[in-house]
C-alpha positions in Angstrom: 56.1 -223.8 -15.7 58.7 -225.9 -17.2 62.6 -224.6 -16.9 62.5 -224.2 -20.7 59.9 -222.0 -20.6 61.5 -220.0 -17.9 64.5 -219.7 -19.7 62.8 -218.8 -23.3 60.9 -215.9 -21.0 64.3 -214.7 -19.8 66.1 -214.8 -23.0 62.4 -212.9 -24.3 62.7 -210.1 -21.5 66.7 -210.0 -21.7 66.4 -209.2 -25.6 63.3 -206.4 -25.2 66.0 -204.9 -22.3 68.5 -204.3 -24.4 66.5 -203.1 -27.3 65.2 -200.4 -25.2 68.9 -199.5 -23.3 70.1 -199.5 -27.3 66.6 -197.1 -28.1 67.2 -195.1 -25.2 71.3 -194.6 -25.5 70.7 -193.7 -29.6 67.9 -191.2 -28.4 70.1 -189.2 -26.1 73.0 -189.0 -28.5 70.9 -188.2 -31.3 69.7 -184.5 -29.1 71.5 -181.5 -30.3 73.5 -179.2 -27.9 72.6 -175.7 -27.0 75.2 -174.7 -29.4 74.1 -176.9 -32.4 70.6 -175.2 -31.6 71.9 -171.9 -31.3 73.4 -172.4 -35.0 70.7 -174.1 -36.6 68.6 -170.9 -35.0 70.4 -168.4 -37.5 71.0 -170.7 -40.4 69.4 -170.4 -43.6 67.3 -174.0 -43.2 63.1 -172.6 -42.2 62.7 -176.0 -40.9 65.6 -176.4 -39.1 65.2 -173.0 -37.0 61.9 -173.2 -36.5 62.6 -176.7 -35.1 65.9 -175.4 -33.0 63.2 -172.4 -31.7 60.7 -175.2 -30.2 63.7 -177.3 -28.5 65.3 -174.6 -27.0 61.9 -172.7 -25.6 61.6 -176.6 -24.3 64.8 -175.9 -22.3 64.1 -172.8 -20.8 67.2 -171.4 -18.7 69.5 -174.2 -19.7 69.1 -172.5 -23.2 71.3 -169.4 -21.6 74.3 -169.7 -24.1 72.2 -169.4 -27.2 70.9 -166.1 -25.7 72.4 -163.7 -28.6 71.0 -167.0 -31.2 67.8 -166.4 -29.7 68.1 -162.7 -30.1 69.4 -162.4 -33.8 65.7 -164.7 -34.5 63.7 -162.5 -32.9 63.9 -160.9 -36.7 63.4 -164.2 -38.3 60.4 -163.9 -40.6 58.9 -167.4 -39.5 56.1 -166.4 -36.7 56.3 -169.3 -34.7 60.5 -168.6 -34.7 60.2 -165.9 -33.3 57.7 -166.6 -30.7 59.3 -169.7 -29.4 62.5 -167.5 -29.1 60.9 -165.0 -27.2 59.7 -167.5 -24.7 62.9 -169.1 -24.3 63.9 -165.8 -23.3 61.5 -164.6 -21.1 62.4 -167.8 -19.4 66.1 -166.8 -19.3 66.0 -163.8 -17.0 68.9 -162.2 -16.3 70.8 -164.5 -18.2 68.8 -162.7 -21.7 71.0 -160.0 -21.2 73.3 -160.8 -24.3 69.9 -160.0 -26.5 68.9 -157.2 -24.2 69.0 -154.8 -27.8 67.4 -157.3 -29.7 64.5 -157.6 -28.0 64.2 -153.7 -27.5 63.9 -153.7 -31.3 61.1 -156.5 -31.6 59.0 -154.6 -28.9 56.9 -154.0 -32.1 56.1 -157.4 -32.4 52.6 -158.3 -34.0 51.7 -161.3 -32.7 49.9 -160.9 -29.1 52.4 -164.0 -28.0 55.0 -162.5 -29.2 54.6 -159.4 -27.7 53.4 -160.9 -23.9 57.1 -163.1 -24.1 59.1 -160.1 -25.2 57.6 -157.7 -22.4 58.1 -160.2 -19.7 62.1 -161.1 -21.1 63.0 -157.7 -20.7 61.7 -156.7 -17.1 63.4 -159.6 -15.9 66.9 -157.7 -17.4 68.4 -155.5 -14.7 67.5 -152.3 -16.6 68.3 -148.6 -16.2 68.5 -145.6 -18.0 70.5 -146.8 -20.7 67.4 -148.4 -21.7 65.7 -145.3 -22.1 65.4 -146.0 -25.8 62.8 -148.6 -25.1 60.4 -146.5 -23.6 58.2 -145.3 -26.8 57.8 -149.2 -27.6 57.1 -149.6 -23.3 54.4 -146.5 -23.7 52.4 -147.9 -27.0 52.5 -151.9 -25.0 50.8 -149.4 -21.9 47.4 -150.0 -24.3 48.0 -153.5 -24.9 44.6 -155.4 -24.8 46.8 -157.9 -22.5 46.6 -156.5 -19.1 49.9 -158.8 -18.4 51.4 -157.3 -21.0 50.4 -153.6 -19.4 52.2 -154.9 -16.6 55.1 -155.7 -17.5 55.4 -152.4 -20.1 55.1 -150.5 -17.0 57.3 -153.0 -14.6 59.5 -152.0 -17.4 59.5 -148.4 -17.3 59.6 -148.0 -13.8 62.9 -150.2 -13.7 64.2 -147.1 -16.2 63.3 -144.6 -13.7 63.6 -140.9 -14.1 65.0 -141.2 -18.0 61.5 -142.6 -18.7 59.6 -139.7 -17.9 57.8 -138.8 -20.9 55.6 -142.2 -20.2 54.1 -140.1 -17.1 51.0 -139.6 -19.2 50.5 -143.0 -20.0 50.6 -144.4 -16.6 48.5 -141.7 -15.5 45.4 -143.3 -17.7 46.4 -146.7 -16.0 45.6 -145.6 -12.6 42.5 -146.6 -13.8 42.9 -149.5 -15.3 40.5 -152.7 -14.9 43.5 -154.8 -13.9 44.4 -153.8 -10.4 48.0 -155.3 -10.3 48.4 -152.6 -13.6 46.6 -149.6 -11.4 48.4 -150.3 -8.7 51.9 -150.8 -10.6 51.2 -147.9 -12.5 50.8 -145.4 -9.8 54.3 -146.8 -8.3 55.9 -145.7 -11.2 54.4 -142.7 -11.2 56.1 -141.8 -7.7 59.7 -142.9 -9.2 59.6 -141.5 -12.4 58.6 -138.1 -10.8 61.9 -138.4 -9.1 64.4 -136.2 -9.3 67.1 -137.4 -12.1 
């Protein structure tokens, strides 16, 4: 190979180098931040939160300061917003605390995702009696057709403890449910709830 042909090769190479250092540098400054997420979450734009819903699901715990965001669109009227927040929650644990109330209220959620992500955000909140307002919600999700959903309902409850008594009856029809983790959850609860207050 001649030298000129070496050096158009290099000057070929060199160019497609740069043109992908230039693609990859105006990539990364064009993300959003948590915060720009967090605002397009709650604006009035359907595109732009149901966009900001997928990206921040897509960051899981490093979404933690758009927690209350991700709370407020638990209400949002788009589905697929509120589903993606959910997740991003669930994925948040303790750090979901900020839209602890929040996601109390969407227990009622009508999409089986939905319901699964918001189930599994809260029993990874350190709860306690002062959650006691969620058990109704906790006792109807008890006959979800998701048995992981069950689970968590009554992971849920137990964490509640004593306050939550009145869901005795309801874990007393899952000590025979199908799912065994549920039974065997279920009849653990049992024992603390029955607790003295």
């Amino acid at each position: 190979m001649s030298s000129k042909s070496l050096q158009y090769g290099a000057a070929a190479l060199s160019g497609v180098l740069v043109v992908g250092i230039g693609l990859f540098f105006w990539s990364r400054g064009g993300a959003k931040s948590v915060a720009d997420l967090g605002r397009d979450l709650t604006g009035p734009n359907a595109h732009l939160r149901h966009d900001a819903s997928r990206q921040l699901a897509k960051l899981g715990p490093a979404a933690r300061d758009a927690a209350p965001a991700l709370g407020a669109a638990l209400a949002d009227p788009d589905k697929r917003v509120r589903v993606h927040a959910a997740k991003c929650l669930a994925e948040l644990g303790t750090d979901a605390k900020p839209a602890l109330d929040s996601i109390i209220a969407a227990l009622g959620e009508t999409d089986p995702d939905g319901r699964y992500y918001l189930v599994k955000a809260l029993s990874k909140i350190e709860l306690d009696s002062r959650q006691v307002n969620a058990v109704p919600a906790l006792t109807r999700l008890m006959s979800d057709e998701n048995p992981k959903v069950r689970y968590y309902a009554v992971k849920c409850v137990k964490a509640i403890g004593p306050a939550a008594n009145s869901a005795i009856p309801s874990l007393a029809r899952l000590a025979s449910d199908p799912d065994k983790d549920v039974r065997d959850l279920a009849r653990s609860a049992t024992t603390r709830l029955q607790k003295q207050k």
